[in-house]
C-alpha positions in Angstrom: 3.3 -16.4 -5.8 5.4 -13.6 -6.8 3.4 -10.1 -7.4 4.9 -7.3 -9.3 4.1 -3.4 -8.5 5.2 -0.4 -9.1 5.5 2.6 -6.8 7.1 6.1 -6.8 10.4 7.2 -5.3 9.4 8.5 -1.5 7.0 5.3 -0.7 9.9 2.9 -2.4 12.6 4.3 0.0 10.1 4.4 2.7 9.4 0.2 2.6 13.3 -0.1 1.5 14.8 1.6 5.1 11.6 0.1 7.2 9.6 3.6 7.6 6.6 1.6 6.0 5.2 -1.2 6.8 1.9 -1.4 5.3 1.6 -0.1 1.5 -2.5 0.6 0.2 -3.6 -0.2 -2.9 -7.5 -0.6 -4.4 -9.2 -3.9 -3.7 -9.6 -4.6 -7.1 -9.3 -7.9 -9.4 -5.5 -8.1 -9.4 -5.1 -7.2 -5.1 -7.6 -10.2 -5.0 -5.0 -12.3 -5.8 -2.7 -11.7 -3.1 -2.6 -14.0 -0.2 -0.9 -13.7 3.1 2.9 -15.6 2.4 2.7 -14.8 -1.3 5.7 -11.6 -2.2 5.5 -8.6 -4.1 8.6 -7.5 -6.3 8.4 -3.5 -6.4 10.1 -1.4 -9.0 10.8 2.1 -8.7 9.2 4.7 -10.8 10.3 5.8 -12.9 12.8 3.9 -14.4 11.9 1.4 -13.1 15.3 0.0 -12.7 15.3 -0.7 -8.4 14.1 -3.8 -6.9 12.7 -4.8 -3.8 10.9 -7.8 -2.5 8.6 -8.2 0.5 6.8 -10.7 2.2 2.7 -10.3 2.4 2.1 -10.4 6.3 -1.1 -9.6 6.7 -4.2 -8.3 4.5 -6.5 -5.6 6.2 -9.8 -5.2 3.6 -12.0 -2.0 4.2 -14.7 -0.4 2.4 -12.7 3.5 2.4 -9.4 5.1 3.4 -10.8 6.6 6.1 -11.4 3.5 7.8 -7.8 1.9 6.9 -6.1 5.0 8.3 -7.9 4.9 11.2 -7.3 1.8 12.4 -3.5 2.0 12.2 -1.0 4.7 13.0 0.2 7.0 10.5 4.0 5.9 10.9 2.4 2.3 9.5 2.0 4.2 6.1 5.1 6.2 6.1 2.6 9.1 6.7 4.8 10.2 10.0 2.5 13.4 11.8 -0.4 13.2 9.1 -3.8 12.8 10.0 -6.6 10.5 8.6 -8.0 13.6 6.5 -4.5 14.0 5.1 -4.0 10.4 4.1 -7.2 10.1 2.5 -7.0 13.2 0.5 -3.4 11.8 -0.5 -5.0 8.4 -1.7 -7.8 10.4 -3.6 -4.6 11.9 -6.2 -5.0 8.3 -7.2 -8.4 6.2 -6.4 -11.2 8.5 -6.9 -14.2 8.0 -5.0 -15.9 6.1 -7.3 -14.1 3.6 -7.7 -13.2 3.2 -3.9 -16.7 2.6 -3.5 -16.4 0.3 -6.2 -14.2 -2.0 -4.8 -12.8 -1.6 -1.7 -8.9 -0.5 0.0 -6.7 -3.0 0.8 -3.5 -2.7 3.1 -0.9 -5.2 2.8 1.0 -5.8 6.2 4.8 -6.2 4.6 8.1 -7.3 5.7 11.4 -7.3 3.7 13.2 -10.3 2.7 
């Protein structure tokens, strides 16, 4: 199965030259869905006009950030020299709180094809 997601300039080229390897999302009904072999079609914000495809790895499913980030290196996350605190605050411009505790963080283990 073929998943489509969107994602800004900096983490796009960051998957697109190998610098990240493992993009975040929330747990939520549509991440569900994802299984390990499945592939997810990116388009670049904002035009939305650039393509890439990976290949799902691997699925790591935790209840925070905190506990994603600090289980795998910053470099993983194309998050070169930040620390957890940095990388959660980062992820909190999108998820808040709530709904973190709602439904979980998910990090998809990724591979071009």
């Amino acid at each position: 199965m073929t998943h489509l997601m969107k994602l800004k300039e900096i983490p796009f080229d960051l998957i697109k030259n190998g610098e990240k390897t493992i993009e975040v999302r929330l747990y939520d009904e549509k991440r569900k869905l994802i299984k390990v072999g499945d592939t997810i079609e990116f388009s670049k914000l904002p035009d939305l006009d650039e393509k890439l495809t990976v290949l799902v790895q691997a699925l790591y499913i935790y209840s925070d950030f905190e506990g994603l980030f600090t289980d795998f290196s910053a470099e993983k996350f194309g998050a070169k020299d930040w620390d957890v605190k940095s990388q959660v605050d980062n992820m909190h411009q999108y998820y808040s709180e709530q709904v973190v505790k709602q439904y979980g963080v998910l990090g998809i283990k990724i591979s071009l094809l």
